[in-house]
C-alpha positions in Angstrom: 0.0 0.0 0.0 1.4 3.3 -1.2 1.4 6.2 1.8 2.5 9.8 1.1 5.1 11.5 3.1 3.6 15.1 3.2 6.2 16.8 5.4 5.6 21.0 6.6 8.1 23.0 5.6 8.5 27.1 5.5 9.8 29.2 2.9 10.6 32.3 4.3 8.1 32.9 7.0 5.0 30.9 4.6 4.4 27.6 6.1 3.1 24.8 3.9 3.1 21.3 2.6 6.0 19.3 0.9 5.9 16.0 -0.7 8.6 13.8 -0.5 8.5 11.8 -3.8 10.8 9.1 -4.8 10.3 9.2 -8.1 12.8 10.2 -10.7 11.8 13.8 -11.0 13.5 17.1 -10.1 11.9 19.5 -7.3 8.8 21.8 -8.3 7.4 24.8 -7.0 3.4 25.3 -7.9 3.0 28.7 -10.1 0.7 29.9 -7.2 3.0 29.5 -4.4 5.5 31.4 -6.5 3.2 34.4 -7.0 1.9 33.9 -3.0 5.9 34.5 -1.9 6.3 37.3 -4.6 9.0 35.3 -6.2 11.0 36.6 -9.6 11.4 33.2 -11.0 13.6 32.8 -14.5 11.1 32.0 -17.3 11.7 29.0 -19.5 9.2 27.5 -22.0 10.1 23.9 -21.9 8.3 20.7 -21.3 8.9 18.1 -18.6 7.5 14.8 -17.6 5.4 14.6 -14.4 5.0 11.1 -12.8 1.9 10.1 -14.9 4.5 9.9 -17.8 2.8 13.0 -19.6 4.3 16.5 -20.3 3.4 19.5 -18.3 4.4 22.8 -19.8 7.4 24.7 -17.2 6.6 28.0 -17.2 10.3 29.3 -15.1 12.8 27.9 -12.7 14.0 29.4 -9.2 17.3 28.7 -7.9 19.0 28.7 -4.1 15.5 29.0 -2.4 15.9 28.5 0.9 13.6 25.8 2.9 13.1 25.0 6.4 12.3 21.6 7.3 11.9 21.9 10.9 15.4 23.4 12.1 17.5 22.5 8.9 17.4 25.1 6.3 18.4 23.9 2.6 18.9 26.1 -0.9 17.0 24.0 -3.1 16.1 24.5 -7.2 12.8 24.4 -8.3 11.5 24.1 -12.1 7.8 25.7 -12.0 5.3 23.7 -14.1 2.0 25.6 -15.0 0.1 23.1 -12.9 0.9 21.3 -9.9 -1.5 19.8 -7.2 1.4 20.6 -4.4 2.7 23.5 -3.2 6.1 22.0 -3.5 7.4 18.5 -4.5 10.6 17.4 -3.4 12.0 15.3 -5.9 15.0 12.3 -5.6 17.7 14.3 -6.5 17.0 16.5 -3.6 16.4 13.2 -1.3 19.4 11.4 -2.1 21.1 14.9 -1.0 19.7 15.3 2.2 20.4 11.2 3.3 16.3 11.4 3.6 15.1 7.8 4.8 11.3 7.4 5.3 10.3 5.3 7.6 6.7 4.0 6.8 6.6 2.1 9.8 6.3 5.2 11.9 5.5 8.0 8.5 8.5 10.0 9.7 11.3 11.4 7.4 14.8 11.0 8.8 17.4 13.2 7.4 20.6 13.5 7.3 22.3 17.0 5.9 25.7 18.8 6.5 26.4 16.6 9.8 22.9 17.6 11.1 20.3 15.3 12.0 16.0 15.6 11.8 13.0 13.5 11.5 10.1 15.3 10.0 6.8 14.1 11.0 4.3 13.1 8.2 1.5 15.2 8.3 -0.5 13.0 5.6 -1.7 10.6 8.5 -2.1 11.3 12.5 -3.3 8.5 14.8 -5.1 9.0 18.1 -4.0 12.3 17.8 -0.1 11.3 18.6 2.4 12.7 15.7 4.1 10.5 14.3 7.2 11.2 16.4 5.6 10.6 19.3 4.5 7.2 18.2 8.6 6.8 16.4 9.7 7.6 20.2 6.9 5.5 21.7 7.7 2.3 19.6 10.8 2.4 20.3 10.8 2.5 24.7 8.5 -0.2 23.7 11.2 -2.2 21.6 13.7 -1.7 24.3 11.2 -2.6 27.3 10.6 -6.2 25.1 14.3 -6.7 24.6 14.8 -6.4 28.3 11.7 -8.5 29.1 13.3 -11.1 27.0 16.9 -10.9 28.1 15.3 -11.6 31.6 13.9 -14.7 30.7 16.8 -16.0 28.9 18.6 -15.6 32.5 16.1 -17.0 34.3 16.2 -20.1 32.0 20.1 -20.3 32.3 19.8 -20.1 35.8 17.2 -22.8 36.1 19.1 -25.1 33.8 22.3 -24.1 35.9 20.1 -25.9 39.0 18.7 -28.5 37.3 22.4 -29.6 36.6 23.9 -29.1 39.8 21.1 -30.8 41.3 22.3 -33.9 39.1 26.0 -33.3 39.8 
């Protein structure tokens, strides 16, 4: 089952949705988000492919913007396509750059960029109103309580075989 990793993300003070896609495809900037933020883009009339395999017409291309995902900020390119159902789309390229990892398990992003560390919570999907960090942090004390759980009954199965023999003995 596909799941989207929608992360937040500012651009300058404007707060708004990201997706992280894994697909082959560079990172885009919606033509309305450009005009919202007042942007001078660098117009181009060229087409490009969009994940459905057809062409979209790019209208201009920004360069260096910078984005905040939580407390990292990155200068990222963007190629503006007439339309786009996101705000912004953060394409492979960009992914394999920041070391991002999602976990599906937990719908966080980890990333890794200039010897900083972040996990981004998805904001596609919340459950029982926990973000997904909370449930990432939560599975995990619950990983480590089992392990423990488990490593004390391993002793306690040494220690009765350890009787058992010296009883014998």
């Amino acid at each position: 089952m596909f799941r989207h990793l929608l992360v937040r993300v500012e651009v300058y003070s404007e707060s708004t949705m990201a997706l992280f896609d894994s697909g082959d495809i560079p990172n885009v900037m919606s033509h309305r988000m450009v005009q919202k933020l007042h942007f001078l883009m660098q117009l181009i009339n060229r087409p490009i492919k969009v994940a459905s395999c057809a062409s979209e017409k790019c209208v201009g291309t920004l360069n260096e913007v910078p984005i905040s995902l939580d407390e990292l900020v990155v200068p990222m390119d963007f190629l503006v396509p007439e339309e786009t159902p996101y705000d912004i789309l953060i394409g492979l390229p960009t992914m394999i750059e920041l070391r991002a990892q999602p976990d599906y398990y937990c719908m966080v992003l980890k990333i890794h960029y200039g010897g900083d560390y972040n996990i981004l919570n998805n904001e596609y999907e919340r459950d029982n109103g926990k973000t997904s960090k909370d449930k990432f942090t939560s599975d995990r004390a619950d990983e480590n309580e089992q392990e423990v759980e488990d490593s004390i009954q391993e002793l306690v199965l040494m220690l009765n075989e350890l009787e058992k023999k010296t009883e014998n003995s």
